[in-house]
C-alpha positions, 0 to 999 in steps of 0.5 A, spaced: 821 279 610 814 281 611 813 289 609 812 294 614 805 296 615 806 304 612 808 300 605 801 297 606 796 300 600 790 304 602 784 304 599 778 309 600 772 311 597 769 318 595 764 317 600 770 316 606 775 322 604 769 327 599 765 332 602 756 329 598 756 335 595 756 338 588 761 340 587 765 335 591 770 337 595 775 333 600 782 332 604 785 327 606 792 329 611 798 322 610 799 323 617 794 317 619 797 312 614 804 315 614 805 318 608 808 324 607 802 327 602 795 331 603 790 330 598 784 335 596 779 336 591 777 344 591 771 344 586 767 351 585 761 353 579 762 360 582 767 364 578 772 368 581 771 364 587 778 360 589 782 360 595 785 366 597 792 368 597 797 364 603 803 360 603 806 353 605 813 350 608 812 345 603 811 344 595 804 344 592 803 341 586 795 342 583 792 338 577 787 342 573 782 337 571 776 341 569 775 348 567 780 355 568 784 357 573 788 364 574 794 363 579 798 367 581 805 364 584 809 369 587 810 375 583 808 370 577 799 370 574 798 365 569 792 362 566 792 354 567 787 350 564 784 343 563 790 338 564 794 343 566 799 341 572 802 347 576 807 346 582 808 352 587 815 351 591 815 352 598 814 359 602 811 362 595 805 366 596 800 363 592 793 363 589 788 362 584 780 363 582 776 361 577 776 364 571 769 359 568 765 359 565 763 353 569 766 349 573 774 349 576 774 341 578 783 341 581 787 335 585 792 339 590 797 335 593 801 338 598 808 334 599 808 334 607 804 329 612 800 334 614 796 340 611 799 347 614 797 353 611 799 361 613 793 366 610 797 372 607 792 379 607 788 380 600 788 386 597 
């Protein structure tokens, strides 16, 4: 019984899926290839830089793989460092910045075939 092209393997290179920039940065939505993950790549050398405060309808795993992270998860701020592997549930406001020095280097994966972010107002 042949496989389902969904249960093909896809392959794509730094060049196809990150932006040529240092730090690198990318995403990837699983729509196209009908898998239920977006990837992104978020990396910054500007301490106290980092995506602000937002929320999805979907869980969110995030792998620390270079530097310092302050996160904030609901009413929770904790430091994540290199290695370090956080899950943020569904519909829980959440942030985190770089607490350097040096660069935040971060693997996010929002379970979910395409990226849907709310942006929450700052303080």
């Amino acid at each position: 019984m042949p496989i389902p092209s969904r249960f093909q393997p896809v392959h794509l290179s730094a060049e196809q899926w990150l932006n040529q920039s240092d730090p690198p940065r990318g995403v990837q939505e699983g729509k196209p290839f009908g898998t239920n993950c977006v990837v992104i790549r978020y990396s910054t050398d500007v301490v106290g830089e980092g995506p602000k405060l937002h929320v999805h309808p979907y869980d969110e795993l995030f792998h620390i793989v270079q530097g310092r992270a302050e996160f904030t998860v609901g009413e929770e701020t904790f430091v994540a460092e290199e290695g370090a592997l956080v899950i943020g549930p569904a519909n829980l406001p959440h942030a985190y910045k770089n607490l350097g020095p040096g660069r935040l280097d971060s693997v996010d994966i929002h379970l979910n075939d395409e990226w849907i972010q709310y942006d929450l107002p700052s303080d």
